[in-house]
N, C-alpha and C positions, 0 to 999 in steps of 0.2 A: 516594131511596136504594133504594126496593123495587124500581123499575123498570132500577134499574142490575146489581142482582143479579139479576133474571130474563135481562138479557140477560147476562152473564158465564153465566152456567150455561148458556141457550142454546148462544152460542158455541161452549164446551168441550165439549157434547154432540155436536156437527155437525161439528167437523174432520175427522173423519176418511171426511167424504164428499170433501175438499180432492181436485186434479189429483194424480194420481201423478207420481213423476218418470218412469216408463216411457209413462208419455202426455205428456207437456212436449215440444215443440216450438221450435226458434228461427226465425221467420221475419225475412226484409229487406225494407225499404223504402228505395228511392230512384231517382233518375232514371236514364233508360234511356241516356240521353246528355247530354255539357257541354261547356260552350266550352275552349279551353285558359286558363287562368289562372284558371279562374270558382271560388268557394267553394262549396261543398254540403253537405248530412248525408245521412250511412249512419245510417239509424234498424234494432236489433234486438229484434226485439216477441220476447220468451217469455213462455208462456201458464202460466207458475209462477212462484213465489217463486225467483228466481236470486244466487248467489252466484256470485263470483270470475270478472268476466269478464274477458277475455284476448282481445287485440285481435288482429284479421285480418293478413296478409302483405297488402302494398300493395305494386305496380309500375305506376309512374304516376301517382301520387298522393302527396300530400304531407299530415301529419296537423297541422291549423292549432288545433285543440283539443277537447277532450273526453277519456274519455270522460264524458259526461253521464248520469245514473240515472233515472227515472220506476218509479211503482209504483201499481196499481191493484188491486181490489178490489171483488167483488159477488156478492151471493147470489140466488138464484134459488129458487123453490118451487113445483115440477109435481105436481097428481094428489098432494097433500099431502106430496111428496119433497122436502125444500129440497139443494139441492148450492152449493156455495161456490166462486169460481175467484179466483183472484187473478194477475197478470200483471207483468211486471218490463218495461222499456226501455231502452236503452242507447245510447245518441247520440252520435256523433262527427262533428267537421268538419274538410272536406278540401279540398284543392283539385287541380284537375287538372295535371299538368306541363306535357304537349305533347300536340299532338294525334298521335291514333293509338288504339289501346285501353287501357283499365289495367285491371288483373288485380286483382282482390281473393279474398284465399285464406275459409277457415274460421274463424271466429269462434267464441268456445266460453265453456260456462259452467260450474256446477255447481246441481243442482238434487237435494235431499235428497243429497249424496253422490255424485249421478253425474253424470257428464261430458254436457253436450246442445251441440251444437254446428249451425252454418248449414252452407247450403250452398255452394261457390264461386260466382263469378259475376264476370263484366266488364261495363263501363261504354264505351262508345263516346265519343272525345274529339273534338270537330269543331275547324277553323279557328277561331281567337278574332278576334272583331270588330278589328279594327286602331284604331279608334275609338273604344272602353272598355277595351283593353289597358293601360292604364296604369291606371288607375283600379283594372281590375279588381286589380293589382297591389298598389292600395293599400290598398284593400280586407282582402286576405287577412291578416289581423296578427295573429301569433301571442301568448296574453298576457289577462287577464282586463281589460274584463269579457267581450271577444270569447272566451270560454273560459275554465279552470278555474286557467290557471295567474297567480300574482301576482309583480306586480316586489318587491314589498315583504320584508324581509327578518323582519318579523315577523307571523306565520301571523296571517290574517282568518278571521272565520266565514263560513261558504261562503253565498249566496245563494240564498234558497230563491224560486222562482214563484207571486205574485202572482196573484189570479184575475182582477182589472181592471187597466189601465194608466190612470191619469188624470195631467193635467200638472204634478203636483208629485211623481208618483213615474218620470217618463223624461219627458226637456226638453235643446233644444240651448240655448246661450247664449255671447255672444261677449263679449267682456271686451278692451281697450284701455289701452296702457299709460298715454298722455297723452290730456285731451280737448281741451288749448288747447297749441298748437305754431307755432312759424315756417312759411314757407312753406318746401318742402325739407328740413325736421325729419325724422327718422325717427319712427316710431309703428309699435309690436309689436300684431299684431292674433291674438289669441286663438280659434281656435273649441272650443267643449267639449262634449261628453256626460254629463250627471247621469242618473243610475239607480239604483235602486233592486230594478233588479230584472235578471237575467240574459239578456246578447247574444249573437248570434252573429256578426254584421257589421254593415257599415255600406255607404250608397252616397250620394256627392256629383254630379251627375246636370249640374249647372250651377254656376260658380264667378259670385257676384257681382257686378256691374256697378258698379263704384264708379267715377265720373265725376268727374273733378278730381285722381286721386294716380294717380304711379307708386307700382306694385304690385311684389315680388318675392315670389316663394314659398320659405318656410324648411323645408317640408315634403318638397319635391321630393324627399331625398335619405334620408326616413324610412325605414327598415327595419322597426319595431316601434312601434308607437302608445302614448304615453307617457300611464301609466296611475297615479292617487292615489286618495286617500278626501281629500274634501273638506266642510267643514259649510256649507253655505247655508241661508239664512233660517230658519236653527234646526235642521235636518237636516243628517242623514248620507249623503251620498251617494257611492257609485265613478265615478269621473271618467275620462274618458279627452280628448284633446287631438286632433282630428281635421284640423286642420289650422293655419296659424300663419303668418303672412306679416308682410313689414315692408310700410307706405305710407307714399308721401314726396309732400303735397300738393304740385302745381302751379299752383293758384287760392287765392285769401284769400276769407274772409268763411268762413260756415257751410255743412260739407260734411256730408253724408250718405253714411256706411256701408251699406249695404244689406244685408239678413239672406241668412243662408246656408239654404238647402235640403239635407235630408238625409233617404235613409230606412232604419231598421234593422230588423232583426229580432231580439225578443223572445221569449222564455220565459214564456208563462201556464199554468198552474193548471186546466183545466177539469172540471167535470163531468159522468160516463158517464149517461147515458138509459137505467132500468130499466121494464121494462113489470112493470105492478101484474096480480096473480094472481086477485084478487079473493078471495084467503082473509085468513086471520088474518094471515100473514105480512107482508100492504102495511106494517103496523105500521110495519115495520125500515125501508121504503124512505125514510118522512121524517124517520127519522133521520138527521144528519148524521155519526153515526159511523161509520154503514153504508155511508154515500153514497160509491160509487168514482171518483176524480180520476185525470186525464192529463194531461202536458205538451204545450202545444202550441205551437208560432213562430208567431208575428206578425208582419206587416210593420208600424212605426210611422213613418208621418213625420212630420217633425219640422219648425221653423223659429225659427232663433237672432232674438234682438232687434238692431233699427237702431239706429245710435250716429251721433251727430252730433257732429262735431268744430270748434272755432272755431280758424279758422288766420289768422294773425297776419303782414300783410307785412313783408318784412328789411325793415330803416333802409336810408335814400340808402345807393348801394353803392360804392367808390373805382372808380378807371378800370382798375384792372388786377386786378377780382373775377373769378374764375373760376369761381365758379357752385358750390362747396362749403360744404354744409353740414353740419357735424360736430367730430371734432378731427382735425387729421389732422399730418402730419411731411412734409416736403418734401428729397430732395437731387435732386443733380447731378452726372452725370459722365461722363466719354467712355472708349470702351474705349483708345484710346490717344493717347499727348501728343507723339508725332513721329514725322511722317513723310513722305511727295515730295508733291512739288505732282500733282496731278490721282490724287492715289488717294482712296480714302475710309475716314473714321471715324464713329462713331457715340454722337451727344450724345444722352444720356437722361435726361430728369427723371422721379422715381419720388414719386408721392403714394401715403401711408399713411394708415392710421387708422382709426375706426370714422367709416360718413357715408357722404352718396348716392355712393359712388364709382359707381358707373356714369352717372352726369351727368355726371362732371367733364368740363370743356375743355382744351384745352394751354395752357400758360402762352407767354404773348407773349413772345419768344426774339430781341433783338437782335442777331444774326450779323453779325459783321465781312465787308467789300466785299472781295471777292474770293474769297468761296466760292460756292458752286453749294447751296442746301439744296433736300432734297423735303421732299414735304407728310408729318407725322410718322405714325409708324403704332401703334397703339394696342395695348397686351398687358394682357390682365386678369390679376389671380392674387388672385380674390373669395371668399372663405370667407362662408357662410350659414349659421349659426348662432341657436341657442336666443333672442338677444341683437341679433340684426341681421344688418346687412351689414359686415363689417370684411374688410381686407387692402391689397390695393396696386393703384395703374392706373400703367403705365409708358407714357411718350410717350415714342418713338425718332426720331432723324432721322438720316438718312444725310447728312453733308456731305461735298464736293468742294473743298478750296482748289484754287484755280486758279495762283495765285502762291506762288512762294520767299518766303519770309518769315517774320516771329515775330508768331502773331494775339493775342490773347484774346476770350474768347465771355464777353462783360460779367457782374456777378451782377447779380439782380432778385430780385425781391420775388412770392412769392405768397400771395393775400388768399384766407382763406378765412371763412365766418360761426359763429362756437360758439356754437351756442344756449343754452349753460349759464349764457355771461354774458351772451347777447344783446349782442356786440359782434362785430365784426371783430377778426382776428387775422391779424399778418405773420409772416410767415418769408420769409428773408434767405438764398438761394443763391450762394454766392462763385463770385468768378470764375476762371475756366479758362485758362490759356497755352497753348496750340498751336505747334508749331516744322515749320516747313514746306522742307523743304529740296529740292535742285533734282529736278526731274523727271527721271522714269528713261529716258523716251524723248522727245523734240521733239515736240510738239504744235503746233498753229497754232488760236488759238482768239480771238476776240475780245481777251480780256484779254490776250495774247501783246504784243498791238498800242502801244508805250508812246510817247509823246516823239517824235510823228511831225514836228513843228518839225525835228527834228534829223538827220532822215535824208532833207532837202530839199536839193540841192547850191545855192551860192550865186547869185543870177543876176545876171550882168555889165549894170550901166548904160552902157557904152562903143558897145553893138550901133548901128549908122546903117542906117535904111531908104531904100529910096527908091523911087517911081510905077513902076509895071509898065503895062503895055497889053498887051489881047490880040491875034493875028494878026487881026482884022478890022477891028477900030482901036477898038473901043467897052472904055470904060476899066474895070476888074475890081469895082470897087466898083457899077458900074452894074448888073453881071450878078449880085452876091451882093444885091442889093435887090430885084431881078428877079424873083429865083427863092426868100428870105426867107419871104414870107406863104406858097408851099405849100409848103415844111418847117416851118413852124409849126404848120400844120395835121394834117402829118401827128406832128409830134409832141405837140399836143393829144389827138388819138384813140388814138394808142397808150399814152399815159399814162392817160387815164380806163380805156382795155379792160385794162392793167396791174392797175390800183386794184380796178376789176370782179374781176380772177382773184383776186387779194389776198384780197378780202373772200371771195368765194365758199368760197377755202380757211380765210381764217381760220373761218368758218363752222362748215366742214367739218369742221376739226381741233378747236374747240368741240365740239359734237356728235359725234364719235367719243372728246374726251375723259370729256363729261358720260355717255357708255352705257358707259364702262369702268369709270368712278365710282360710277356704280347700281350694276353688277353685283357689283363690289367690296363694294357696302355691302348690297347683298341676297343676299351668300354664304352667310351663316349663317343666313337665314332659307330658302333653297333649301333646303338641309343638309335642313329638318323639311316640308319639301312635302309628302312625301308619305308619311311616317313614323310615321303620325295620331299625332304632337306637337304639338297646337294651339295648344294655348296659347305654346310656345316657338316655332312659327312664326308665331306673330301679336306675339309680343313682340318678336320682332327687325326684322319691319317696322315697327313703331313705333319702336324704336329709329334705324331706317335711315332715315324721314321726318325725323322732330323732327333729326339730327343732319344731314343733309342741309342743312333750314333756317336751323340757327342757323349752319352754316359759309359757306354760301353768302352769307348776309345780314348776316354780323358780327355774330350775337344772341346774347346769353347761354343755352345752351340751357335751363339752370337758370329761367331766366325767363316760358321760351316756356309758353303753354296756350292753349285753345281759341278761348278770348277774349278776348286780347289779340292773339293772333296777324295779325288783319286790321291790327288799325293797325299792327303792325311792320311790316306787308307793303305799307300804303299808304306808309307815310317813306319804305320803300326803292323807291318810284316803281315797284312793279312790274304790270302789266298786269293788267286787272280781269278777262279773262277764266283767267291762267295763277291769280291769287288764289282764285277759285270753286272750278277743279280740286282747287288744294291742299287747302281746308278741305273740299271734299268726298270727296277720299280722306281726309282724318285722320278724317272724321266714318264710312267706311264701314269703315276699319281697329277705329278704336278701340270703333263695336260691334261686330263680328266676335270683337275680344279677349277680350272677356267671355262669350261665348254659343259657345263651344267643338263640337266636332261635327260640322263644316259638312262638305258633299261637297266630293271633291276637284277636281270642277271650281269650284266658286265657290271654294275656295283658289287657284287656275289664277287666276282672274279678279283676287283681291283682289291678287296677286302681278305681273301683268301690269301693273295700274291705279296699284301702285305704280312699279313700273320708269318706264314713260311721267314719271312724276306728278316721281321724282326726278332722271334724264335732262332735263326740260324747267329744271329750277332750275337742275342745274349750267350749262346748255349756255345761261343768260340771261345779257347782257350787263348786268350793274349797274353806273348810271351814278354 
């Protein structure tokens, strides 16, 4: 008690050696240049006790959170003089617009009463990496703990800096809705941030390598990083939700999640470095009332736990499963129900529901003889949500009647799997009437062709031959056996060199139509070649192989994975060196999808390797 009342007295003897406000100062810290998109802090050191700060004009700059406070403190004692300064800080975080410069005006404070303010200054904005642009996008989220402001509608106690970080006060951690699922089961995969103590951002640097599911990302489309208080293992912590994806196993047996990599920057507490005087004064310095603290960031990285999940194969599947699993709704319908022979309509069956819709297959369509169908063309309308994947996959096909008449396009059945009962579930599509009435102009087309019996004129039995001779006297039957074996011959050779051009073109037409087929199916992966969209141009060449395959080779593509794939490919008799190629494009895609980055010539190359890779499937003759 004695020692606490000599320094109180102290104290109140010596303030008024304190900084004037006519000596106070505001200086800045921060970077002289940044990328476009990139977050940063404007740090405002004043060398006094500051009130009411008032934040700068910004042009070019966007303010992601703060402002943030610090306050320091220390005494000094020369030549038996002690003098005392104390120091304010003021922190904010930004990010850059575009590149170019950004302007930042004056900043200002109060200090005993009077106004102290910085000085102007601009920030040089360079080209952003094309290759962390997105990222860095996601990055910038405006919202506590990344900053001061809360979702929550009822006010928190602000969070004060911690002087150490250890792993029960900032830790990532992934969390998983199911850990035993069907094979094609959806599963909500969590990534999260516990803290305890104050962020500024975040960076995901590598997304996970999880071998055996499709992947979608629910995150894609986040604006603001969804932020709670949550209790774990008996604490309190601010949570935030850093990314969130659905997986839909492709393999049975026990899979492994893979932990996510992440690194943030923190808010600590430090302590200022006073040099001892060697008088009486040292006393104060190992006080810790004395002892002057600053704020300082931290980079922390961090790494979520692996989850292992037991996936569970569908029961025997009926003949006409189409690779859905979920709940889903089924119709059918054509935009019209009459009209001439040789025009066209368009039948479309539309799957709903929540469920891998992006697997699904077309359902097997018995179309009445005397239409012309093409191959159907697919329209997503997929919502990504908190909860999954839900919406609708439309299959379209154009048809042709060729003939006048009254069709029906039969109803069928499509099978899909609900894992809620672990059965199979039907829905029942009725059937369509079509009325085809005559043609608007004369066509000539194969099916024109009807009832050729009856447009043979009758041939008279009555007709009497009789022996002809030529002028030289050798009888005509002589000369047609004569001369027999070299038109045979020559019409042996002209029929094999026929057969020959036949094949050549069917070949031909093969192969011009399997390179129309790739390029068709590697559109939307083009689309992000060179857009540094990684991940969604390696998702759509996955996409464009596996759907490749399972069309080509009548596979469920719901079924297809790494390995099983070879013996699907040995049933379907296909060539052991066209089978190597395949698995070893999926094997040079499917790492590429996870390790994101890559230059764009090896995008060039993995894009190339596919084109080849699905051009050679379509353009295979299966026996």
């Amino acid at each position: 008690m004695k020692r606490l009342t000599i320094i109180l007295a102290f104290i109140a003897a010596m303030l008024p050696g304190a900084i004037s406000a006519q000596n106070a100062v505001m200086n800045v810290r921060t970077r002289n240049s940044v990328a476009a998109g990139q977050t940063f802090q404007i740090t405002f050191d004043v060398n006094a006790q500051a009130q009411n700060f008032k934040m700068p004009t910004m042009k070019g700059l966007t303010l992601v959170g703060g402002p943030s406070t610090g306050f320091s403190s220390s005494t000094s004692i020369i030549n038996g003089k002690m003098t005392q300064s104390v120091s304010n800080t003021f922190t904010i975080l930004v990010q850059a617009e575009k590149e170019g410069t950004a302007n930042i005006g004056a900043a200002s404070c109060t200090v005993d009463g009077k106004t102290v303010s910085s000085k102007p200054f601009s920030i040089k904005v360079e080209k952003a990496d094309p290759n962390r642009q997105q990222q860095q996008q996601q990055n910038a989220q405006n919202g506590w703990p990344f900053g001061n402001s809360r979702p929550s509608q009822q006010q928190q106690p602000a969070q004060q800096p911690a002087t150490t970080i250890d792993n029960n006060t900032l830790f990532a951690r992934a969390s998983i809705s199911k850990n035993s699922l069907y094979q094609g089961e959806e599963a909500i995969i969590i990534y999260k941030i516990y803290t305890q103590v104050p962020l500024t951002q975040f960076q995901i640097d590598k997304l996970p390598r999880n071998k055996g599911f499709w992947s979608e990302d629910l995150s894609e489309n986040m604006t603001q990083v969804k932020q709670y208080t949550e209790t774990y293992n008996g604490r309190q912590y601010q949570v935030a939700e850093i990314r969130r994806g659905a997986l839909y196993p492709q393999e049975c047996g026990t899979l492994n999640i893979a932990p996510l990599k992440t690194d943030v920057v923190a808010i600590i507490q430090t302590q200022m470095q006073r040099q001892r005087t060697g008088t009486i004064f040292d006393f104060f310095i190992d006080d810790p009332f004395f002892t002057p603290t600053r704020n300082q960031a931290v980079v922390k990285s961090l790494t979520s736990n692996s989850i292992n999940v037991n996936v569970k194969p569908l029961p025997e599947a009926p003949a006409n499963f189409a690779g859905g699993v979920g709940r889903f709704d089924v119709k059918a319908k054509t935009d019209i129900s009459e009209l001439r022979a040789n025009e066209a309509f368009t039948y479309s069956v539309t799957v709903s529901g929540h469920g891998n819709l992006s697997l699904l297959e077309p359902p097997s369509i018995d179309f009445p003889k005397g239409m012309e169908v093409y191959e159907p063309r697919v329209i997503d309308n997929i919502n990504k949500g908190d909860n999954g994947i839900s919406g609708s996959r439309t299959f379209e096909w154009i048809v042709t009647p060729q003939i006048q008449g009254d069709y029906e396009i039969p109803d069928f059945e499509y099978v899909y799997f609900d894992p809620s009962t672990g059965q199979y579930t039907t829905k029942k599509c009725n059937k369509i009437s079509i009325k085809v009435g005559k043609p608007l102009h004369n066509a000539t087309s194969k099916s024109d062709i009807k009832m050729l019996n009856s447009d043979i004129h009758h041939i008279s039995n009555d007709t009497t031959l009789h022996p002809m001779q030529s002028e030289s006297g050798f009888p005509l039957a002589f000369c047609i056996l004569l001369l027999l074996p070299i038109a045979s011959a020559i019409v042996v050779i002209t029929v094999a060199r026929h057969r020959q051009d036949i094949a050549a073109d069917e070949a031909s037409m093969r192969l011009q139509r399997a390179t129309k087929l790739a390029r068709k199916r590697l559109r939307n992966a083009e689309k992000h070649l060179n857009d540094g969209n990684d991940e969604k141009f390696y998702e759509e060449i996955y996409k464009a192989l596996w759907g490749g395959i399972a069309d080509k080779f009548n596979i469920q593509q719901s079924l297809l994975s790494s390995d099983t794939i070879r013996q699907h490919l040995n049933d379907k008799q296909v060539n052991e060196a066209l089978q190597l190629q395949i698995l070893h494009t999926l094997s040079d895609v499917d790492f590429a999808r996870f390790a994101p980055g890559d230059s764009s010539t090896k995008k060039q190359n993995i894009y190339n390797e596919a084109m080849n890779t699905i051009t050679e499937i379509a353009a295979i003759k299966v026996k």
